[in-house]
N, C-alpha and C positions, 0 to 999 in steps of 0.2 A: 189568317196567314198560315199556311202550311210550313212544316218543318226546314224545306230547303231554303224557302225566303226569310226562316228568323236564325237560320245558321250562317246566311248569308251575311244578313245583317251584322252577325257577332261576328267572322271574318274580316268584315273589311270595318268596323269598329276596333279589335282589334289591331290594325296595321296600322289606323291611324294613332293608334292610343301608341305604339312604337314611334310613330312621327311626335306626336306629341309633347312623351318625354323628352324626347331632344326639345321641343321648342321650349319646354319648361326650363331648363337649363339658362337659357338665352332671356326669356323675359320674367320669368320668376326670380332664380336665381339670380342671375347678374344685372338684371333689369335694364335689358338692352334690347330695343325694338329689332329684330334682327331679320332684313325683309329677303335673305339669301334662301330663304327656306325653298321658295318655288325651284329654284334652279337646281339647290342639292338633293329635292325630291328626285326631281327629270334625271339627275348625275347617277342617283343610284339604281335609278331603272332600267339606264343606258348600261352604266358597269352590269350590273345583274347580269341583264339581255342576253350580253355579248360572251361571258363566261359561259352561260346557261346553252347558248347555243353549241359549244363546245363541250356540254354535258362537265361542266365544273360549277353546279347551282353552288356550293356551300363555300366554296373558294368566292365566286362571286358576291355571296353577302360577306365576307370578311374585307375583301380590295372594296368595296362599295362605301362601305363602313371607313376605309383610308383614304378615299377619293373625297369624303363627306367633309371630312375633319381638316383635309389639305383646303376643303374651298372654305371650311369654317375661317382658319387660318390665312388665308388670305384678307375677309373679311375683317378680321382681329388685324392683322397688320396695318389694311387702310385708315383703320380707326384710330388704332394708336402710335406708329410712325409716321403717318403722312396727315393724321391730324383730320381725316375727313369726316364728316358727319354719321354718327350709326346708320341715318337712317339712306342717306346717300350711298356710304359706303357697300350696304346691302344689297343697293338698286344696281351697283355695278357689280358686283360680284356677280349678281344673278343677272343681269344681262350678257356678261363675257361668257357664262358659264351654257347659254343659248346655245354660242358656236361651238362652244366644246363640248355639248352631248349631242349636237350633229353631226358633229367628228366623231365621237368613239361610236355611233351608231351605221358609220360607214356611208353620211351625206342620208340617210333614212329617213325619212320623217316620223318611218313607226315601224317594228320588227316584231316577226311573228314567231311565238315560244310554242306553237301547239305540234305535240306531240314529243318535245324538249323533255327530259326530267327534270324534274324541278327537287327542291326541300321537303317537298311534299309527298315525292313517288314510294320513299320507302315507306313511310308512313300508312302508304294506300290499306295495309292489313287491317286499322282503326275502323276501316267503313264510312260510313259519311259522314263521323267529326275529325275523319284523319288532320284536314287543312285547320279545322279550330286547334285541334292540342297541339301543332306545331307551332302556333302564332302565339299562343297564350304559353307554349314553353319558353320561346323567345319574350313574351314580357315579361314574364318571371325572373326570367336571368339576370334582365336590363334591369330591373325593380331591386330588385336581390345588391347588384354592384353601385348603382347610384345609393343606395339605401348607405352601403357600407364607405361608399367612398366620400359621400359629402360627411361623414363623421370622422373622418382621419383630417390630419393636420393639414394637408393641402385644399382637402375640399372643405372647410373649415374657412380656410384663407379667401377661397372661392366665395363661398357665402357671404364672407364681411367683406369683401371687395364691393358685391351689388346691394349691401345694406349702406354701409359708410367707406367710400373709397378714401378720403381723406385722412381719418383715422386708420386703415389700412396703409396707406403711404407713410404716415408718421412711425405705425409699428418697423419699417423698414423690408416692407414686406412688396414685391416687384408688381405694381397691378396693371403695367402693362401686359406681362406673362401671365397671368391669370386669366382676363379676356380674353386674349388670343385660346390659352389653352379651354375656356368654360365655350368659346365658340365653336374649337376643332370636334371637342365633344359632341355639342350640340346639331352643328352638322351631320356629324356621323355618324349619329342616331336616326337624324331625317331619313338618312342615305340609304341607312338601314330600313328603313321603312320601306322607302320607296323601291329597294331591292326586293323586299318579300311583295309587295305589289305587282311587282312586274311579273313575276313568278305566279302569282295569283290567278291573274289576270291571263294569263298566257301571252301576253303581247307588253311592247314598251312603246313608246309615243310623245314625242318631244313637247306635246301640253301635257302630260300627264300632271304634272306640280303646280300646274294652276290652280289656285283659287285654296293652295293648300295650307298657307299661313294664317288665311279665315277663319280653316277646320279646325288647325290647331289652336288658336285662338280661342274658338269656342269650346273647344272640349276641356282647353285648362279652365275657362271661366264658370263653364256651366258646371263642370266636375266640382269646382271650390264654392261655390253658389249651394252645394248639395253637402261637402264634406268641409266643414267649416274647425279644421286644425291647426296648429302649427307647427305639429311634429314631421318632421320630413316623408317617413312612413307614409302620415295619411295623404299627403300632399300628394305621393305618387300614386298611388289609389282612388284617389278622387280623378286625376288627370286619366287615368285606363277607364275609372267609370262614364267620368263624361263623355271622351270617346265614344263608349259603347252607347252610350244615351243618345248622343247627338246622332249618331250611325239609325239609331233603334225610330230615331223620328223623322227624320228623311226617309226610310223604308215604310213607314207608316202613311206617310205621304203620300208616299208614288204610290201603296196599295189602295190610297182612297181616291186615288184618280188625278192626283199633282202634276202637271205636265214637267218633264224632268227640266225645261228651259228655265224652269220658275225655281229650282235646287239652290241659288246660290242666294237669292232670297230669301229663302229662309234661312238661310244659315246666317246670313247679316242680321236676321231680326231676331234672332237666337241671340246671339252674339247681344244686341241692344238688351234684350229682355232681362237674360242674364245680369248685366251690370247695371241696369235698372234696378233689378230686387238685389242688391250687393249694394247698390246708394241708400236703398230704402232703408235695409237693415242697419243701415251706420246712422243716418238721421236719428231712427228711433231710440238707440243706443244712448245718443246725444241726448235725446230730448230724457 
């Protein structure tokens, strides 16, 4: 592999290790299957797009990031006022959420950023790891505020909400509003991903968040499969590495001759393997 294919790699490992986080939020955290992800990726690639073409990239990952969090928020509301099932509630989120990045995309099916500035232009001085130290400054920052914020009193509340809601409720402590707020998060990390994706990518595309809840999926899994902690710290760490692992074996793939149709299969049996050796290790534990 030449230098451009394993910066590649680290790039779009990277964005996803941005989605990730967020989905870490939702099913680690709160332990809520949360299946809005596909749609608030496409929301944030949509928002992005559209800013970006109007040369406001950076304004656009900020509103991307509040577009994420309102459909988090939605999601959080069906669950906990109208009683609907998480994992239901997700499937509608993300399917209402179809018509509404065909709408801010202007009825598009896909929009083209080439020649747009993006987050990346000023950066062009770096040479050709401008696009890595932009993504990996963006996880650091995300790392850096989740880090500090599940350690204050609210994210605190957050946490025992998805270990014991029960005893969370008895404390007097509102776990409706917690959900809701650990989803808007959640979301608007996605969104954020999918906003520096779009940007990446030079283009937006109304599949672009398919198949994206997989990814995340496996990169928390495979990441915690490798960084076995429980300090918060490492947790977010393992989540960026498995990204970039998972990113690093899909490019491994396609370099030894993987037809890219076959991509999503591996990543399911990524995904199985993973929590196979994570069964494994608990048996042994046991035994």
């Amino acid at each position: 592999m030449n230098l451009t294919v394993v910066l590649g790699a680290l790039e779009l490992g990277g964005i996803f290790a941005i989605m990730s986080l967020g989905l870490y939020i939702s099913y680690k955290i709160l332990n809520l299957p949360d299946l809005t992800v596909d749609g608030s990726f496409t929301l944030g690639c949509a928002v992005s797009a559209m800013f970006t073409i109007h040369s406001l990239p950076y304004l656009g990952l900020i509103i991307s990031f509040i577009a994420g969090a309102l459909a988090g928020m939605i999601t959080g509301l069906l669950i906990t006022k109208i009683k609907i099932m998480p994992l239901l509630s997700g499937i509608l989120t993300m399917t209402a959420l179809y018509s509404i990045n065909l709408r801010i995309m202007g009825d598009s099916p896909n929009i083209s950023l080439f020649e747009c500035s993006s987050i990346f232009t000023f950066f062009e001085i770096f040479g050709t790891y401008h696009k890595c130290i932009v993504i990996f400054l963006l996880i650091l920052f995300i790392c850096i505020f989740l880090h500090y914020f599940l350690r204050t009193q609210l994210g605190l509340a957050l946490r025992a909400c998805g270990d014991n809601e029960d005893m969370v409720r008895a404390s007097s402590i509102d776990t409706d509003k917690m959900k809701i707020l650990g989803l808007a998060l959640a979301n608007g990390f996605v969104a954020m991903g999918g906003a520096v994706f779009a940007q990446h990518q030079t283009y937006s595309d109304i599949s672009s968040g398919t198949g994206m809840m997989v990814i995340g999926l496996a990169s928390i899994i495979v990441g915690m499969t490798f960084i076995r902690k429980d300090k918060i710290i490492y947790q977010l760490i393992a989540v960026v590495v498995g990204a970039v692992f998972y990113r690093g074996v899909l490019t491994i793939a396609l370099q030894l001759g993987l037809p890219s149709g076959d991509l999503k299969l591996l990543s399911a049996l990524l995904v199985v393997i993973a929590i196979a050796l994570t069964t494994l290790k608990r048996r042994k534990k046991k035994c």
